[in-house]
C-alpha positions in Angstrom: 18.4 7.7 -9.2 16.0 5.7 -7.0 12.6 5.9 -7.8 9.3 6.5 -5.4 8.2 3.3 -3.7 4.8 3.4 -5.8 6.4 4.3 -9.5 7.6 1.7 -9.8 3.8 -0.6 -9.9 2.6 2.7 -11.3 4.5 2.3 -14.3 4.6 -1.4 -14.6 0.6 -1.6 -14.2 0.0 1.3 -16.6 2.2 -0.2 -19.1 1.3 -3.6 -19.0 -2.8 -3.0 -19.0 -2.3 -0.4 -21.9 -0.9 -3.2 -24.2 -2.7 -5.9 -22.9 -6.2 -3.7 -23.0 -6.0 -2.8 -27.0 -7.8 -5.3 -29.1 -9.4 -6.6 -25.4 -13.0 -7.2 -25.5 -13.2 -4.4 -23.1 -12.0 -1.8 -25.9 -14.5 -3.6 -28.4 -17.1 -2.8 -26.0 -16.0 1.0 -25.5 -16.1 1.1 -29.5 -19.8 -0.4 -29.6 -20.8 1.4 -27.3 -19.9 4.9 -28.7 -21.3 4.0 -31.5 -24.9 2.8 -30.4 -25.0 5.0 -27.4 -23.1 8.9 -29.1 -22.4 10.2 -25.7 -18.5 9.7 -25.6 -17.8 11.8 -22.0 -20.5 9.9 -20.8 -18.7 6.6 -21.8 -15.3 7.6 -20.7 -16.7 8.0 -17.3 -18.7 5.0 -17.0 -15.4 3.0 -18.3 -13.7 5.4 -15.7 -15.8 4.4 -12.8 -16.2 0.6 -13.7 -12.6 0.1 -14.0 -11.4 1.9 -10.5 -14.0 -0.2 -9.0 -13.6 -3.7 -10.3 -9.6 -2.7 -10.3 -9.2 -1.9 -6.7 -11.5 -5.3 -5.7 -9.0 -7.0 -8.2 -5.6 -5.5 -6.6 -6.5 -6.1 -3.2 -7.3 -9.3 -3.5 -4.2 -10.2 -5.0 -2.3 -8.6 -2.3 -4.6 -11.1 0.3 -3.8 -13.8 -1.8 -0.3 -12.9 -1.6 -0.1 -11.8 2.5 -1.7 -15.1 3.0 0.7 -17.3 1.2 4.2 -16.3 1.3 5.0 -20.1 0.4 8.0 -20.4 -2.1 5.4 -22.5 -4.0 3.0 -19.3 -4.3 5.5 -17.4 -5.4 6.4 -19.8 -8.3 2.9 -19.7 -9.0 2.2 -15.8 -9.7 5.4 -15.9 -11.9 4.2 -19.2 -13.8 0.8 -16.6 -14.3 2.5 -14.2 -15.5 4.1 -16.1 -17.9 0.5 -17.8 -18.6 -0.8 -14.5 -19.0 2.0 -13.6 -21.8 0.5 -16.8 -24.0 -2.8 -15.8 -23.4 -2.3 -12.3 -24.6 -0.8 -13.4 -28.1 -4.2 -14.6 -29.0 -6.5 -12.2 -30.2 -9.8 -11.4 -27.9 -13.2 -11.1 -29.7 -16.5 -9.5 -28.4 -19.5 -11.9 -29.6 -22.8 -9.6 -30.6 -24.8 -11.9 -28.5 -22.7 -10.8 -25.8 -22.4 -6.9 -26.9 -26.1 -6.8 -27.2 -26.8 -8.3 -23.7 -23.9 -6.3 -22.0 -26.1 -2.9 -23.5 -29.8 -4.2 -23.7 -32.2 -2.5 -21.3 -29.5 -0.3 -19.2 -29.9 2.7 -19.4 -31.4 5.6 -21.4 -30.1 7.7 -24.2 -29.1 10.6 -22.4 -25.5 11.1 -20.7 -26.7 9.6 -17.3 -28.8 6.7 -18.9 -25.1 6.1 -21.4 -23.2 6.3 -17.9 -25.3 3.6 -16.4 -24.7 1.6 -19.1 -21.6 1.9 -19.6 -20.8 1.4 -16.0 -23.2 -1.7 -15.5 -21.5 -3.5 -18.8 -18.0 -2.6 -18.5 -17.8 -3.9 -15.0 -19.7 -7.1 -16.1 -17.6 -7.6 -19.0 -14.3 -7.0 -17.4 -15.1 -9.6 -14.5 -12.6 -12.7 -15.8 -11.0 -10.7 -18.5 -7.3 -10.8 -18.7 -7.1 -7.4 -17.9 -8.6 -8.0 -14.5 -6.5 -10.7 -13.5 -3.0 -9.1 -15.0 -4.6 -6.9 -12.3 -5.0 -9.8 -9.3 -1.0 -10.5 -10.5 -0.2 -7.3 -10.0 -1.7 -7.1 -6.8 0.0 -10.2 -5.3 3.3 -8.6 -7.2 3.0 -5.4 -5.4 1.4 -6.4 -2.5 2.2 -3.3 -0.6 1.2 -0.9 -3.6 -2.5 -1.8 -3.8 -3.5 1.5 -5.0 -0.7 2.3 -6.9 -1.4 -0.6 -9.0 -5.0 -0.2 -9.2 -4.1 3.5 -10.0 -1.5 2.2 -12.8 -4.4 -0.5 -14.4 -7.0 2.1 -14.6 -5.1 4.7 -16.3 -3.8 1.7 -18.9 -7.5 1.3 -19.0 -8.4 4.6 -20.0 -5.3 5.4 -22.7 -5.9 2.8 -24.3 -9.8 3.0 -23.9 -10.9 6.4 -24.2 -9.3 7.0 -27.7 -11.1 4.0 -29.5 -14.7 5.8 -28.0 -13.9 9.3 -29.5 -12.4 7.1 -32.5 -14.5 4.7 -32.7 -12.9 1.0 -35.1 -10.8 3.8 -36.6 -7.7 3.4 -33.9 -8.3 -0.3 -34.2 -7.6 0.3 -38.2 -4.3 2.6 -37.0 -2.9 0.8 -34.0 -1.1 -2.7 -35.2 -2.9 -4.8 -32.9 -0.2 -7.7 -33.0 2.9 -6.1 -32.6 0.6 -4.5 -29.3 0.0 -8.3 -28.4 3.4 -8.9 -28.8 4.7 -6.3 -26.9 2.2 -6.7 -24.2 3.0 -10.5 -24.4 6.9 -9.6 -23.8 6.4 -7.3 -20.9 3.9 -10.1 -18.8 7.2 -12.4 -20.1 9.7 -10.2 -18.9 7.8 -10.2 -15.3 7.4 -13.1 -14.9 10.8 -14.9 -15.7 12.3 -11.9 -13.1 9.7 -13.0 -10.4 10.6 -16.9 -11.3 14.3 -15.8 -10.6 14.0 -14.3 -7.8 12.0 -16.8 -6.3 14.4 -19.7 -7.5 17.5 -17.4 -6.3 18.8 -17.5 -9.5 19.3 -13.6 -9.1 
């Protein structure tokens, strides 16, 4: 059975953010944030929001990146990321308060539109540079002609893994091994990355 041209960086992108996202700073963030802030729908949607945004930036500029430089060398590069991106994922991501505390200060009241400001406003600083976003700029140049469909696949690995730990709070943290998810996650940016390294080198 052939699959859809967009399942298949649906999938990949969903699965690959979900791991990668749980124990992220990002999901450290959602759990302060319910915490501090008590208005969880308000939170999902400000994660919601942020992550479409800074997501669909991310995804289309690795599809640029990739248009621009079809070079074999390129190529070899976005595997070698992937594979980069496998290490970096086996080491476990902290949220500093320093940073928690600015990422919340002064945004935002305590109602459900002053918690979606903030929400919105800190996830989409705190997720510029995170690995998240740039398994996302991978993705992009990966599926170059799936922009959306990877952006679409991100955000929704954004949200399961996000929008339990704000109704849950440090709970799912307590209930979800976070290093066989950093393993896992870890294995799938592996798996990607040696086929993309193959393919490139013609050794498939």
């Amino acid at each position: 059975m052939i699959l859809p041209a967009f399942l298949t960086p649906l999938l990949s992108s969903t699965a690959v953010v979900t791991l990668a996202e749980i124990g992220d700073k990002t999901m450290l963030l959602a759990i302060i944030l319910a915490a501090r802030l008590r208005r969880p729908w308000a939170i999902v949607a400000g994660i919601f929001a942020a992550t479409v945004v800074n997501h669909l930036i991310s995804a289309f500029i690795g599809a640029q990146v990739a248009g621009l430089l079809e070079a074999l060398w390129f190529r070899v590069a976005v595997a070698i990321g992937f594979l980069a991106m496998a290490a970096w994922t086996l080491v476990p991501d902290k949220l500093d308060e320093d940073e928690a505390a600015q990422a919340v200060k002064g945004k935002g009241g305590k109602g459900a539109m002053g918690a979606f400001l903030t929400t919105l406003v800190s996830f989409f600083l705190v997720e510029i540079g995170d690995k998240t976003q740039i398994a996302t700029i991978a993705l992009g140049a990966q599926f170059p002609a799936q922009v959306f469909a990877v952006a679409a696949g991100t955000t929704l690995g954004m949200m399961i893994a996000d929008a339990p730990a704000v109704f849950l709070g440090d709970k799912l943290v307590r209930i979800v091994p976070l290093s066989v998810a950093r393993i896992v996650a870890a294995g799938l940016f592996a798996v990607i990355g040696l086929w993309q390294l193959a393919v490139t080198l013609g050794w498939i």
